[in-house]
C-alpha positions as MATLAB code, in Angstrom:
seq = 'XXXXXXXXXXXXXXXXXXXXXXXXXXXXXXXXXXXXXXXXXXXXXXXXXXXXXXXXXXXXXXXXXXXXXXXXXXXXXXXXXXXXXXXXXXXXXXXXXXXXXXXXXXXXXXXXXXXXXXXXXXXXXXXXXXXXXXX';
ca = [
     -43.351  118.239  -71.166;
     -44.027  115.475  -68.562;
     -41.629  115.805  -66.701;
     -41.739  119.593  -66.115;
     -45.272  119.412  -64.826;
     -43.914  117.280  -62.213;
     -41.362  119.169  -60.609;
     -42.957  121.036  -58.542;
     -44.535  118.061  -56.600;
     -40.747  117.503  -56.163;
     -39.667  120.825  -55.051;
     -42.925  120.846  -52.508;
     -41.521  117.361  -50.844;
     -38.005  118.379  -50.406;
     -39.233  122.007  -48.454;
     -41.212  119.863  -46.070;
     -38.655  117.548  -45.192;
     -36.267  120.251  -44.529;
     -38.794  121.848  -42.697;
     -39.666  118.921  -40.286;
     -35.701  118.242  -39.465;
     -34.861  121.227  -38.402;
     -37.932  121.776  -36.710;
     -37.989  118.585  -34.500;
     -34.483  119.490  -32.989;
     -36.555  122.388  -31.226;
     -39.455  120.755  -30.303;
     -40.769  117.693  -28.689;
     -44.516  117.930  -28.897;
     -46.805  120.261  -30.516;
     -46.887  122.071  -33.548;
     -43.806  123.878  -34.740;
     -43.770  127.071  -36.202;
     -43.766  126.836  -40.494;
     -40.142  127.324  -42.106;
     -39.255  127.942  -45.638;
     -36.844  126.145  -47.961;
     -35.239  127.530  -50.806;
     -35.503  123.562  -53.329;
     -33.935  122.903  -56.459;
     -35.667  119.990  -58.211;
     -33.845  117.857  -61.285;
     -36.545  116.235  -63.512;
     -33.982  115.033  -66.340;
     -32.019  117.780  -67.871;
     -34.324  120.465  -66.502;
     -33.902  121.957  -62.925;
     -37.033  124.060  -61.323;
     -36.427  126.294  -58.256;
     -38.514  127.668  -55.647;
     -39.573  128.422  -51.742;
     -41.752  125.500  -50.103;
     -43.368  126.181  -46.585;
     -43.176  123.182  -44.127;
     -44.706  122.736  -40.946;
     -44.429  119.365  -38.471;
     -46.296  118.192  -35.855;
     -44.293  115.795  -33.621;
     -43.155  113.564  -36.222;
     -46.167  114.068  -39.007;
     -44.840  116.904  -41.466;
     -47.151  118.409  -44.115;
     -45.513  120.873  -46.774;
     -46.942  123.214  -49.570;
     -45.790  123.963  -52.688;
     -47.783  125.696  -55.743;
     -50.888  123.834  -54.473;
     -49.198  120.596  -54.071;
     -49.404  119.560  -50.694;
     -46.777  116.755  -49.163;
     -47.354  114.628  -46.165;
     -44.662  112.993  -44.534;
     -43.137  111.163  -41.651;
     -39.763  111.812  -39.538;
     -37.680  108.002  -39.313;
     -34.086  107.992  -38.267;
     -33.919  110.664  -35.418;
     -34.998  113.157  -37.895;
     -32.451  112.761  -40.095;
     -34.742  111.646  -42.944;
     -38.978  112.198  -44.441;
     -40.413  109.742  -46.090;
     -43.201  111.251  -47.556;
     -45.970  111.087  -50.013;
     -48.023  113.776  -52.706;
     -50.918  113.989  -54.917;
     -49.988  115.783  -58.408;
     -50.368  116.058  -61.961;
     -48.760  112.787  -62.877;
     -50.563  110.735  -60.318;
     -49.880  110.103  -57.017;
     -45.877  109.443  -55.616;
     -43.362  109.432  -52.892;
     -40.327  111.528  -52.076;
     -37.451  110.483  -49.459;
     -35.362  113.611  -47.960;
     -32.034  113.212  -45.987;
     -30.747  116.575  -43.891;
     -27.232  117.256  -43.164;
     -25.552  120.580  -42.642;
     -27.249  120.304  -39.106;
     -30.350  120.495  -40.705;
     -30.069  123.261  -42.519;
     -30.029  121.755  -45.815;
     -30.916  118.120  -47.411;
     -30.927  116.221  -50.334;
     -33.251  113.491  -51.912;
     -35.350  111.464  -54.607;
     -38.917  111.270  -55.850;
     -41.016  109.482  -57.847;
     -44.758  108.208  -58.939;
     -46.370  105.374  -56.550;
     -44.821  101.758  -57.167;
     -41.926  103.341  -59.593;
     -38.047  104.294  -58.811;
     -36.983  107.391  -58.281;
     -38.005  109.914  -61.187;
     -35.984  113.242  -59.936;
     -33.614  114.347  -57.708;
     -33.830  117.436  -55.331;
     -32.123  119.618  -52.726;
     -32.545  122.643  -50.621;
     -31.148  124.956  -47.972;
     -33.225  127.051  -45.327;
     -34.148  130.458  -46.771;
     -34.564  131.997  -43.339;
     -34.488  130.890  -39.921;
     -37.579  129.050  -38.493;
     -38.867  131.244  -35.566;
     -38.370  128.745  -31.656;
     -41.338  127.335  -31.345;
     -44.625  127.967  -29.641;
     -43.793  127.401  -25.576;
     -39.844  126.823  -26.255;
     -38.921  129.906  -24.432;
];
């Protein structure tokens, strides 16, 4: 029963991530228009699904998930989050890589100062809107 009470802090990261890569090819300052992830989240056997909503702000991304809330940073060009979440297990990190031209990614998470507790991926569920000023 552990375990399932943490996936959706896992599911939560991954959307945000996905959200912030795709987001930061279109936009160079401001705030970027939310996008939504369809995540998959492996906590040992069991696998969770769901949308997460993730919006960036240069290269600070925040993401929400069934009141979990993930803040996170863009490193390698965007290609990656590193990112961090408050949940029902204690606090923990996740780490997101994008491929598919950002349209989908892959990752780990886990609680603070432990290795990697799940594994996660995702795909956009529907196309981020250009954001604010990019027309």
């Amino acid at each position: 029963m552990r375990l399932l009470r943490s996936w959706p802090v896992a599911v939560a990261i991954i959307a945000l991530l996905l959200n912030v890569s795709a987001v930061r090819a279109d936009s160079t300052s401001g705030t970027a228009a939310p996008s939504h992830w369809q995540v998959y989240a492996w906590i040992g056997q069991n696998v969770q699904s769901g949308i997460m909503t993730m919006t960036t702000s240069g290269e600070k991304v925040v993401a929400h998930f069934n009141n979990i809330t993930f803040h996170g940073t863009l490193v390698d060009n965007g290609n990656q989050i590193n990112a961090t979440y408050t949940g029902p297990r204690g606090d923990g990190w996740v780490t997101l890589h994008f491929h598919n031209e950002g349209n989908g990614f892959g990752g780990e998470w886990g609680l603070k100062g432990k290795p990697a507790d799940g594994k996660f991926v995702g795909t956009r569920a529907t196309a981020s809107p250009a954001p604010a000023g990019s027309q």
